[in-house]
N, C-alpha and C positions, 0 to 999 in steps of 0.2 A: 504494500500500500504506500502510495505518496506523502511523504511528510505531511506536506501543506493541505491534504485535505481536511476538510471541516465536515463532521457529518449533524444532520438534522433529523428531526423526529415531527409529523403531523395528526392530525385528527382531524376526522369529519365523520359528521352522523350521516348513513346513507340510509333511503327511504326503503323500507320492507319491500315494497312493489317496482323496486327500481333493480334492486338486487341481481338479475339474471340481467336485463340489461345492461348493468353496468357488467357485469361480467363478458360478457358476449363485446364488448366493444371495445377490450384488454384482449380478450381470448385471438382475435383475426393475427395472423401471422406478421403484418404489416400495420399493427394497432397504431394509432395516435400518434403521434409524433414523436417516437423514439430516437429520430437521427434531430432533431431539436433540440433532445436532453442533452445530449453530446456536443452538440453544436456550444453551447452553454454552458458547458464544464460541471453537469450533472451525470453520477456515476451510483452504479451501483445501485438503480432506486427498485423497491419492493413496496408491495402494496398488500396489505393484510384484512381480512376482514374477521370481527367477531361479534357477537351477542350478546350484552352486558349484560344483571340481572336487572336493570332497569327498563328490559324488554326490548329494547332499540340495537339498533347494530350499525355498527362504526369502521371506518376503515382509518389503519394505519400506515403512516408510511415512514420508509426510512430509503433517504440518498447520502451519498457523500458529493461534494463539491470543492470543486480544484482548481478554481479561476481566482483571479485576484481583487473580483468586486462583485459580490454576490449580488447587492440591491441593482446595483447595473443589469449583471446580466439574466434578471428574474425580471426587470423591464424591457430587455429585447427581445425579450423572449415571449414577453403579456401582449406585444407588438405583432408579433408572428401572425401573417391572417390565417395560415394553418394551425396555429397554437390557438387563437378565436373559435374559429371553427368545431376546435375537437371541445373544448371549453362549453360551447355551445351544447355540445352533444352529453358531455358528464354533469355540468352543473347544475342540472334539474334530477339527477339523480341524489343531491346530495342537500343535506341541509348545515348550513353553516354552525361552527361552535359558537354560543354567546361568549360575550366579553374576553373576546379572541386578540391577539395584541397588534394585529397587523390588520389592515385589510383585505386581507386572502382571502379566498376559499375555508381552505382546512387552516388548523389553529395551531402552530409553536407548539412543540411539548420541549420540556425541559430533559439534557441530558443527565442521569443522575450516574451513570458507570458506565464502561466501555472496557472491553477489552482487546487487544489487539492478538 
């Protein structure tokens, strides 16, 4: 792994009936804009989903990032009219975290351990 990378942790509630769609539109071989993640110094991202006992279900994520200006390049990237488009197509699948610290989609989590 790269020194310099930095990795980050997300959260978003996604809707019970959206569920298979959002899956099906990860699953296509040629999903979303994966040569964009890269294009942007985003590596290694995984997308988790579980079922809290609060009955709702949430997807997690985790990337590492290896460029030298993240807020930069998570704004050329919000730019992308293919990164709009795929956006377009997830973000009705998902419902935002309240009192989230950015105005993203999904919401910061804190790293609390890592090991390499």
């Amino acid at each position: 792994m790269m020194s310099n990378r930095k990795r980050f942790g997300k959260v978003v509630e996604l809707r019970e009936e959206k569920i298979q769609e959002y899956k099906d539109l990860h699953a296509s071989s040629n999903a979303g804009v994966r040569h964009l993640l890269s294009k942007y110094n985003i590596h290694n991202y995984t997308i988790y989903l579980h079922q809290l006992d609060d009955g709702k279900y949430y997807l997690f994520s985790h990337f590492e990032y290896s460029g030298e200006d993240f807020e930069k390049d998570m704004e050329l990237l919000s730019e992308e009219p293919e990164n709009v488009a795929w956006w377009k197509l997830t973000d009705p699948c998902q419902v935002p975290i309240k009192n989230r610290q950015t105005g993203e989609q999904w919401a910061r989590m804190e790293e609390v351990y890592h090991n390499d």
